[in-house]
C-alpha positions in Angstrom: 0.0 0.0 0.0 3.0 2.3 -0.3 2.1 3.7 -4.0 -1.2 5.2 -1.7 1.2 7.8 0.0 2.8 8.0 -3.2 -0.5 8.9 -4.8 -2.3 11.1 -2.4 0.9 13.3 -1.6 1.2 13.9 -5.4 -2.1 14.9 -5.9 -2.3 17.2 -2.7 1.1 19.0 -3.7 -0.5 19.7 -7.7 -3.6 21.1 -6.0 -2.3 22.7 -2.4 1.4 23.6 -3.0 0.5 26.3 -5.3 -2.0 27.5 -2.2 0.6 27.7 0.3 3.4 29.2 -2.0 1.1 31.9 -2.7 -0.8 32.3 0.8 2.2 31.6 3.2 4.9 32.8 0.9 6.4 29.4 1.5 9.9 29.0 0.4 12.7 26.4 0.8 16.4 26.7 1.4 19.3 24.1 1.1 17.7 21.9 -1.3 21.2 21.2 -2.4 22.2 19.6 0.7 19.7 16.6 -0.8 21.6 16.4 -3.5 23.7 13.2 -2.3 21.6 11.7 0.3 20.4 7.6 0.3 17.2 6.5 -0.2 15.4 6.0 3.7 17.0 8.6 4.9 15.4 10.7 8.3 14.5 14.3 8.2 14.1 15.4 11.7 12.4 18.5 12.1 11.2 21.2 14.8 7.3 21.0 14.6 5.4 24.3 14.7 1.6 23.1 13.5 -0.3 20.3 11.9 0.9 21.7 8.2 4.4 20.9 9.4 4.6 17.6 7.1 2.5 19.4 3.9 5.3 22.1 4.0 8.5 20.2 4.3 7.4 18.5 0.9 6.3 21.0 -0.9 8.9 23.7 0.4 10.9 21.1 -2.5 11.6 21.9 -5.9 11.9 18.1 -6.0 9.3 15.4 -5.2 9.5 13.5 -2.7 7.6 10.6 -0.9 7.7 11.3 2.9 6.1 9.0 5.4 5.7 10.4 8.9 6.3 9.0 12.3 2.3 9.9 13.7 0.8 10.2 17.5 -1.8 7.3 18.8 -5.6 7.9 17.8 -6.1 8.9 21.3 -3.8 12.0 21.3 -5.5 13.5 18.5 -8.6 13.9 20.9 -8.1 17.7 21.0 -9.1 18.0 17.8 -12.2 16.4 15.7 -11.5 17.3 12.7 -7.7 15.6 12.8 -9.6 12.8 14.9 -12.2 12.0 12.7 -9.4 12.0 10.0 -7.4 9.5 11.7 -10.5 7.1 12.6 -11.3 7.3 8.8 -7.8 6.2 7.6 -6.7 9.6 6.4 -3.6 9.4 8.1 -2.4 6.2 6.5 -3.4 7.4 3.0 -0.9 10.1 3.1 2.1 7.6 4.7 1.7 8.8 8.8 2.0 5.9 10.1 1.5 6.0 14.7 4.2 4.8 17.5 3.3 2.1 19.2 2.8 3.5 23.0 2.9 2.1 26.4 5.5 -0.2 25.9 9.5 1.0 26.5 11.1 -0.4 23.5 11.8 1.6 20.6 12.3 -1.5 18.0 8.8 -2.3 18.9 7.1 1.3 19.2 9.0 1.9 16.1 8.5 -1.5 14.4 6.4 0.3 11.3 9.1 3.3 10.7 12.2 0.7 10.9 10.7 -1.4 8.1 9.9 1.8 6.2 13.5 3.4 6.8 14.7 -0.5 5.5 12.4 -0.5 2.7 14.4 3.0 1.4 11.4 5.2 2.0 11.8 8.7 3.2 10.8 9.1 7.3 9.9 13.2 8.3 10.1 12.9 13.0 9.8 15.7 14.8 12.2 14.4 17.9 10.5 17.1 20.2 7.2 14.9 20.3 4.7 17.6 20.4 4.0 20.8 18.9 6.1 24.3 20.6 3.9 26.9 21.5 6.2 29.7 21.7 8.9 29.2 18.9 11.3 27.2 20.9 13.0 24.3 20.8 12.0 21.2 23.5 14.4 18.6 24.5 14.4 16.1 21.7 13.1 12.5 22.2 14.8 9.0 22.1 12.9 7.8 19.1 14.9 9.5 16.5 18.1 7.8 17.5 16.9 4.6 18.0 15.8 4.8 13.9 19.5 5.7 13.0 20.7 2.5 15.0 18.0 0.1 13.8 18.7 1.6 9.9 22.0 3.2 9.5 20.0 6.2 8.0 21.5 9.9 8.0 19.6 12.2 9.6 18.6 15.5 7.8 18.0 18.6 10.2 15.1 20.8 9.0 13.9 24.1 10.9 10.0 25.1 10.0 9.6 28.7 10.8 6.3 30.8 10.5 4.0 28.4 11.6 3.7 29.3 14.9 0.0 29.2 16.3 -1.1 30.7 12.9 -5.1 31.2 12.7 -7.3 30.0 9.4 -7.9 33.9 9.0 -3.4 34.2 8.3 -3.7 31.7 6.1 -5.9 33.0 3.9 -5.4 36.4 4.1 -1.5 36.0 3.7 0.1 37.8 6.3 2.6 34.9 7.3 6.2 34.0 6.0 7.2 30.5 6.2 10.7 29.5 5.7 11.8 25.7 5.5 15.6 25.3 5.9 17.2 21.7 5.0 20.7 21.2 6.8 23.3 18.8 5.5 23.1 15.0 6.5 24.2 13.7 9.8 26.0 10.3 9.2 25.7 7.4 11.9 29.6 7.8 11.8 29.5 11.7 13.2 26.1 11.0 15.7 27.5 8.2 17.5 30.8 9.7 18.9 31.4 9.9 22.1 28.0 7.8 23.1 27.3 4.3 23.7 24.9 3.2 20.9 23.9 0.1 22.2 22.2 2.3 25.9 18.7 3.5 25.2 19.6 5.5 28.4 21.6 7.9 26.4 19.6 8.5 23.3 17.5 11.4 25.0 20.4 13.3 25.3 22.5 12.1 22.2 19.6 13.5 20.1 18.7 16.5 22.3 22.6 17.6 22.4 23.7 16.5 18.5 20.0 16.9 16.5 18.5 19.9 18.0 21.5 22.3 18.2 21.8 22.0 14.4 18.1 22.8 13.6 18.6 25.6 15.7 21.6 26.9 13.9 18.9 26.9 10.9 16.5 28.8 12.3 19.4 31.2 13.5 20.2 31.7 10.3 16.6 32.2 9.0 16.3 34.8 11.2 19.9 36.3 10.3 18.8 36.6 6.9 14.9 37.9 7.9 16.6 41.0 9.7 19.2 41.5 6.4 16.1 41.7 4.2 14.2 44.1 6.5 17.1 46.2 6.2 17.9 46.6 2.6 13.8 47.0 2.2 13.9 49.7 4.6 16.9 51.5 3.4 14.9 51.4 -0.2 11.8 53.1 1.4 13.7 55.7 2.7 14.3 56.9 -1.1 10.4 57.3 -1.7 9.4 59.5 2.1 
C-alpha cells in the first residue's frame, strides 16, 4: 500500500502547494544539501503546527515521498476534525503511520518506521514529540536515535519557521512568512561519537545535544537573513518618504 502515499501526496502537492506558496509565501532553502543523500533517509524537524509535514514537501523543488512518524488515535482527541481524519484512515493514505505507545522499547514502538527506513522510504520525526507553543525548541526524544541505530539512516535537520499558532484567518489572508531550511546529512559515523549506541539510556540526550542544536543553527540563520532583508527594504523606502 505504499504507492497510496505516493499517490495522495502527489495529488495534494499539484492542487495545495501552489496555495501555500502563494498564501504563506512558503519557500525552501538548502535543497542542495539533498543532492547526495540515500534513499530511507530521516528528516528530523522542529514541529510548529499540523501543516508541518505538507510544507517540508512542498517547500521542495523536487518530489519526494515522505512518510511520517504519527501520534496514537487517542492523542488526537483535541481536535475532531484531525480525529475523525485519523478514525477514517486519512492518516495512512498520506504515509503517517503511529508509535506504538505504552511499551518502552523503541524497535517495537517503532516496528512500522524501521521497516519503512529498510524498505528505502523517506521518514519526516519531529524528535520534540509535540508541537512548541512559543517558537522554541523542547528537549528532543529517544525515538529519532533509535531509527538511525535500527537503519544506519542519515539524519537531515530541518527548521520550519512561520508556523507558529497561525489562525485560518493568516492563512488566507497571507500575512505569514514561512521558511523551511534543510541542513546537511548527519551520518551514523559523526552521531555516534562519544555515546554508547547500544544504551537507550543515552539517546534522549544524544539527540537533544547532537540533533536539535543543528536545527537551531537553521532557524538562527533564518532569522539572520529575515533581519538583512528588512534592512535593505527599509533602506529602499527611505528613497520614496
Amino acid at each position: 500500500m505504499y504507492w497510496l502515499a505516493t499517490i495522495s501526496q502527489g495529488l495534494l502537492r499539484i492542487f495545495g502547494k501552489p496555495f501555500l506558496k502563494a498564501c504563506l509565501h512558503l519557500r525552501g532553502i538548502g535543497e542542495e544539501n539533498l543532492k547526495d543523500i540515500p534513499r530511507g533517509t530521516i528528516f528530523a524537524a522542529n514541529h510548529q503546527s499540523e501543516l508541518d509535514g505538507f510544507v517540508i514537501s512542498w517547500a521542495l523543488k523536487k518530489f519526494y515521498t515522505f512518510y511520517y512518524v504519527a501520534r496514537e488515535k487517542d492523542f488526537y482527541g483535541y481536535n475532531p476534525f484531525l480525529h475523525w481524519v485519523y478514525k477514517m484512515g486519512g492518516f495512512s493514505a498520506v504515509g503517517a503511520y503511529p508509535v506504538v505507545v505504552g511499551i518502552k522499547n523503541f524497535d517495537k514502538s517503532l516496528a512500522a518506521h524501521i521497516k519503512l527506513l529498510k524498505k528505502g522510504k523517506n521518514l519526516v520525526i519531529f524528535p520534540e514529540g509535540t508541537r512548541t507553543k512559543a517558537g522554541e525548541l523542547r528537549e528532543a526524544k529517544g525515538g529519532v536515535i533509535a531509527l538511525v541505530k535500527a537503519t544506519g539512516a542519515p539524519i537531515v535537520p530541518v527548521a520550519i519557521s512561520g508556523l507558529v499558532q497561525m489562525r485560518m484567518r493568516e492563512l488566507c489572508t497571507g500575512k505569514r512568512h514561512v521558511t523551511i531550511s534543510f541542513g546537511k546529512p548527519i551520518y551514523p559515523e559523526e552521531l555516534f561519537v562519544g555515546f554508547d549506541k547500544r544504551r537507550h539510556s543515552e539517546y534522549k540526550k544524544l539527540a537533544t545535544e547532537k540533533i536539535m542544536p543543528r536545527i537551531q543553527e537553521l532557524l538562527d540563520e533564518q532569522l539572520h537573513e529575515k533581519k538583512k532583508r528588512s534592512k535593505i527594504c527599509l533602506f529602499f523606502k527611505s528613497f520614496y518618504k
